[in-house]
N, C-alpha and C positions, 0 to 999 in steps of 0.2 A: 766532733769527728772521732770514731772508733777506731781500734788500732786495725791492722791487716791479721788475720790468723794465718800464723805459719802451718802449712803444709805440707814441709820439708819430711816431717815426721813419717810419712804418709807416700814417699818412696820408693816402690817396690810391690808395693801395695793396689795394684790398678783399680779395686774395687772402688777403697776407701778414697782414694782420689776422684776418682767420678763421681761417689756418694756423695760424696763435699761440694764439686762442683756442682752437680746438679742441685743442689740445697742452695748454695751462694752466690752460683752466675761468676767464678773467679776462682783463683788460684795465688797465693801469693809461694813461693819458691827460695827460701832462702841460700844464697852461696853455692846456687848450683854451675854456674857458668866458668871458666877459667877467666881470673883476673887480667891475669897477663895475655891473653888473647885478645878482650876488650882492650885493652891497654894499650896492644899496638893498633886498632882500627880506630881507639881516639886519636893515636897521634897522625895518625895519614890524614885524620878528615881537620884537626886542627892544622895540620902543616898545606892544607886548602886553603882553611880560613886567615893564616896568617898571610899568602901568596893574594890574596885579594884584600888586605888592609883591614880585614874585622878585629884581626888580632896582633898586637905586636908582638913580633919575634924577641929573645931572649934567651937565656942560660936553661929557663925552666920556663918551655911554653906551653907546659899546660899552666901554667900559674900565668902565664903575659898580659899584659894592660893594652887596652883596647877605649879610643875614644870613637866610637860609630856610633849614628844615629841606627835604632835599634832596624832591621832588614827583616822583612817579614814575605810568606809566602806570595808569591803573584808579581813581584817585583821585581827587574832586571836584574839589581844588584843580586838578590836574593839567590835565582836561577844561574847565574856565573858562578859561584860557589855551590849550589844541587849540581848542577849537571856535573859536574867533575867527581862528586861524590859518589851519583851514580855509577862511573867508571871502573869503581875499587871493588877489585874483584874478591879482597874481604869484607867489604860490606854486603856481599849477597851471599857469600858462602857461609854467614855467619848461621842463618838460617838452616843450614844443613846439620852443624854441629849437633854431633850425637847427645850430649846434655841437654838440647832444647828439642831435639825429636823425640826422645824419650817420656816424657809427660805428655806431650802432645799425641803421641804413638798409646800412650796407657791411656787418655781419655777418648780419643777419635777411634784407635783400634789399628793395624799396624801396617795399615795402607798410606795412613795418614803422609800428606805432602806438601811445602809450602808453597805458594806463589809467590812466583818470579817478583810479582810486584811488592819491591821490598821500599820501606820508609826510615829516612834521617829524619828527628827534627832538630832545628838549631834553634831554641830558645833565648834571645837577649833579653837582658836585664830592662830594668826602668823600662817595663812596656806588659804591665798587668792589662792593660785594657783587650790586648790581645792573647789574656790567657785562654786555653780550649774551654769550649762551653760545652756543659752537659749534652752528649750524644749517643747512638747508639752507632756501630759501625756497619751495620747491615746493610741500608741505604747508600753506601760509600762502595758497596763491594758487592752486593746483590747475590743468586746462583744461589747457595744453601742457606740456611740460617744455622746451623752446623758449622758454623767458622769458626773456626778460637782465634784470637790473638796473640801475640806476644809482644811484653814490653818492658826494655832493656838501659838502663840507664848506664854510659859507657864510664861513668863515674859513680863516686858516692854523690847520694843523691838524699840531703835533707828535705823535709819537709820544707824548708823558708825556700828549698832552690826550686819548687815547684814537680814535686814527682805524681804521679797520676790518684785519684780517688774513686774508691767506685760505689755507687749506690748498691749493695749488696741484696739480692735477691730479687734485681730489676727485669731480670731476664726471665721471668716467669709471668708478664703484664706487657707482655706484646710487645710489638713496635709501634712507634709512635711518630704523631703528625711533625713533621719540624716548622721552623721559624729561623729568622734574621741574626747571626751573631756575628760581631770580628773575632778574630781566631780562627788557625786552621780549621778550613771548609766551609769557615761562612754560614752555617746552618747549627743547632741547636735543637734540640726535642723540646716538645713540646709537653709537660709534664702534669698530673694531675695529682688531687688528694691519697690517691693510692700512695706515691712517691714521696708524698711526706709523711709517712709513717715507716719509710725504710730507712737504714742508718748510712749513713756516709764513713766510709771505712778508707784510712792512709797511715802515712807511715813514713820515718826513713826509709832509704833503700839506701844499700850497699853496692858497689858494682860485682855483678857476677847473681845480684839476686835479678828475680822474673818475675812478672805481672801475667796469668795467662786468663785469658776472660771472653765471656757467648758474645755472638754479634748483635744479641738483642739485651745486653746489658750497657745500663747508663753509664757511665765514666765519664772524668773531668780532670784536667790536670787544674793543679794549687798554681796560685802567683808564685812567679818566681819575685819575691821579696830580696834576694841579695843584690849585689855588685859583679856576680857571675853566669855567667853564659851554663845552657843547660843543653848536655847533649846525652842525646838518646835513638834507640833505632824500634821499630815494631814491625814482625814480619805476622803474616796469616796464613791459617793451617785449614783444612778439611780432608776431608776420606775420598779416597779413588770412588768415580762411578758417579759423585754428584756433580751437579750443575754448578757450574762457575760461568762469568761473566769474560767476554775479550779483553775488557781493560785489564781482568787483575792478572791478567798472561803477556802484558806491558809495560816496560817500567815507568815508577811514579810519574806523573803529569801528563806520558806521551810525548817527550818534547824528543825524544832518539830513539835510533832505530836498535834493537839490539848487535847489529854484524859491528856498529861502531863501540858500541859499550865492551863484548865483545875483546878487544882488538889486540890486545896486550895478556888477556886472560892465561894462564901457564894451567889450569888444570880441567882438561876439555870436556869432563862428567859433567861439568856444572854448569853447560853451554845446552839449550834447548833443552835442559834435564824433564821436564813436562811435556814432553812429545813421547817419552818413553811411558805418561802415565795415563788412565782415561777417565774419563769427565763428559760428561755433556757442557755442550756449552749454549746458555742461556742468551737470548735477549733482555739489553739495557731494559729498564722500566725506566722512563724519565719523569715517570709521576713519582716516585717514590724520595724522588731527589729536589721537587721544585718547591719554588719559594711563592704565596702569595703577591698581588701586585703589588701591595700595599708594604710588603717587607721590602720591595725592591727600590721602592720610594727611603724610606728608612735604613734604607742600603747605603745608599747615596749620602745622606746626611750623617748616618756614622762613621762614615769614611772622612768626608772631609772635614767633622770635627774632630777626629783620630788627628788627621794630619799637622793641623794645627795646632793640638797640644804638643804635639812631637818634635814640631820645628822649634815651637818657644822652649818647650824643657831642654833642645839640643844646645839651645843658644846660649842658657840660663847655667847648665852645666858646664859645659865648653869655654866660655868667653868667647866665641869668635861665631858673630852672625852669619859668619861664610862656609865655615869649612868643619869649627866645630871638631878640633883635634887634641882635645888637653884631659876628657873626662878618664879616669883612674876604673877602665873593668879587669875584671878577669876570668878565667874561664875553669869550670868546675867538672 
C-alpha cells in the first residue's frame, strides 16, 4: 500500500490540480475543511446513535462504550438511526461549504454542483467482513461519468480505523463488469490483469482532510481493525448541463420525501437548491447495476454465513446469548 500524494500544495492552482487528477483518478486534500464544523455534525449524528443504544452516553461521547451487535445497511435497526440522520440539516449543507466547492469548482469548472443525494456511513467495529469491496461509483449514480466524489472522515481517521484506498490511475480502464460482495451496495467490480499492475494508495486521514475521486475510479475502504466505530460522510459533484439520474436528486435509499426531511430546515437556499440548476436527466440503466443469477445464489449463502458468525462472535464477546450488552466499543 502506497502512501496518498498530498495535493494541498496544488491550491489555487486549477491547472495543476486537474493535471494530477487526470493522471491519478484522485485528489487527496490535506486540512482543508474546518475541524470544528465536522466536529459539531459528528456530535448530532453521534447524539442519534446514542438515542438508539449503538452508543453509550457519557461525559465524553465521542469516546462512549458501546456493546451492539455490529448494524449494517438494509436493516431496521440500521435505518432508525439513517433516517434521522438524513434530517440534519448540517449533514446536507455540509456539501455546500465553500472549502469543498472550491476543488470541486477548480476541477469540474464553476458550474460545478452537488447532489442532494448526500451519504453517512456508520462503520462498526468487529465486522471486516462487511468492509466496502473494490468499486467504482458510476453504476451507483449513472448520468455523467464526470462525477467526483467527496470523502470526508468526521474524525481522525487511521488507517487500522478503516479510511478509504484507491487503486490510483483506475479511471483511465473503463468501467467495469460487477459481482457479488457484503458491504455497502452488495456489488464489487470485477477486476483484471490491468488492475494488478496499478498501486493501491492510503493513508491516515485527519478530520477536515478530503478524498476527491472520478466515478470510474476503483476504491475500497481498509478494515476497520479497532474497537471503534468509523464515521464519515461522501457527497457527489458534476457540472451544470449534464445528465444526472432521478435517484441522485433523492435522498439516500428513497425511504422520505424531502417536505419531511425538510421540516425543521432554518436556511431555505438549501431547500430544492437543484431546481435553480440545469441538467438533463437521464434514464436508470438497470443493466449497469445487476448481478448474475449465480451471484444471487451466493448472495444468499454469504449472508446467512455472515449472520452466523455475527451472532456467535456477539455471544462470545458479550456473555449474554440474549442481549449481548457488556462488549467495551468506542467511537472514533
Amino acid at each position: 500500500m502506497q502512501a496518498f500524494t498530498d495535493s494541498s500544495d496544488a491550491l489555487g492552482d486549477d491547472l495543476a490540480l486537474r493535471t494530477r487528477f487526470e493522471r491519478e483518478g484522485y485528489l487527496y486534500l490535506r486540512g482543508i475543511v474546518d475541524r470544528e464544523k465536522l466536529a459539531d455534525l459528528r456530535r448530532e449524528i453521534v447524539a442519534i446513535c446514542v438515542q438508539h443504544g449503538w452508543i453509550d452516553d457519557g461525559p465524553d461521547p465521542l469516546r462512549a462504550h458501546t456493546c451492539h451487535r455490529p448494524v449494517v445497511e438494509g436493516e431496521a435497526d440500521y435505518f432508525g438511526v439513517y433516517d434521522q440522520i438524513q434530517h440534519l440539516e448540517s449533514f446536507h449543507a455540509l456539501a455546500h461549504d465553500p472549502a469543498i466547492l472550491a476543488p470541486m469548482r477548480a476541477l469540474l469548472g464553476p458550474s460545478a454542483f452537488p447532489h442532494p443525494l448526500s451519504i453517512c456511513r456508520l462503520v462498526f467495529p468487529a465486522n471486516t467482513e462487511w468492509t466496502t469491496p473494490p468499486h467504482q461509483d458510476f453504476p451507483n449514480n449513472q448520468g455523467t461519468t464526470e462525477l467526483y466524489a467527496s470523502w470526508l472522515p468526521l474524525g481522525d481517521c487511521p488507517q487500522a480505523l478503516g479510511p478509504l484506498a484507491i487503486l490510483r490511475g483506475s479511471h483511465k480502464l473503463g468501467l467495469l463488469p460487477l459481482k457479488f460482495s457484503l458491504g455497502a451496495g452488495h456489488r464489487q467490480c470485477a477486476m483484471d490483469a490491468r488492475h494488478a499492475r496499478l498501486p493501491w494508495v492510503s493513508g491516515d486521514m485527519a478530520a477536515g482532510d478530503m478524498l476527491i475521486f472520478h466515478s470510474l475510479t476503483v476504491h475500497r475502504a481498509l478494515p476497520n481493525l479497532t474497537d471503534c466505530m468509523r464515521l464519515s460522510v461522501d457527497y457527489r459533484f458534476q457540472r451544470e448541463g449534464e445528465p444526472l439520474t432521478a435517484q441522485s436528486l433523492q435522498p439516500h435509499f428513497q425511504r422520505q420525501a424531502w417536505e419531511a426531511i425538510y421540516r425543521d430546515w432554518r436556511d431555505p437556499s438549501l431547500k430544492y437548491y437543484w431546481r435553480r440548476k440545469t441538467y438533463a436527466l437521464a434514464s436508470w440503466d438497470a443493466s449497469l447495476h445487476a448481478l448474475a443469477p449465480e451471484d444471487w445464489d451466493d448472495a444468499v449463502r454469504q449472508r446467512m454465513a455472515y449472520d452466523r458468525r455475527i451472532a456467535a462472535r456477539s455471544n462470545r464477546a458479550c456473555g449474554d446469548t440474549e442481549t449481548g450488552n457488556n462488549t467495551d466499543r468506542r467511537v472514533e
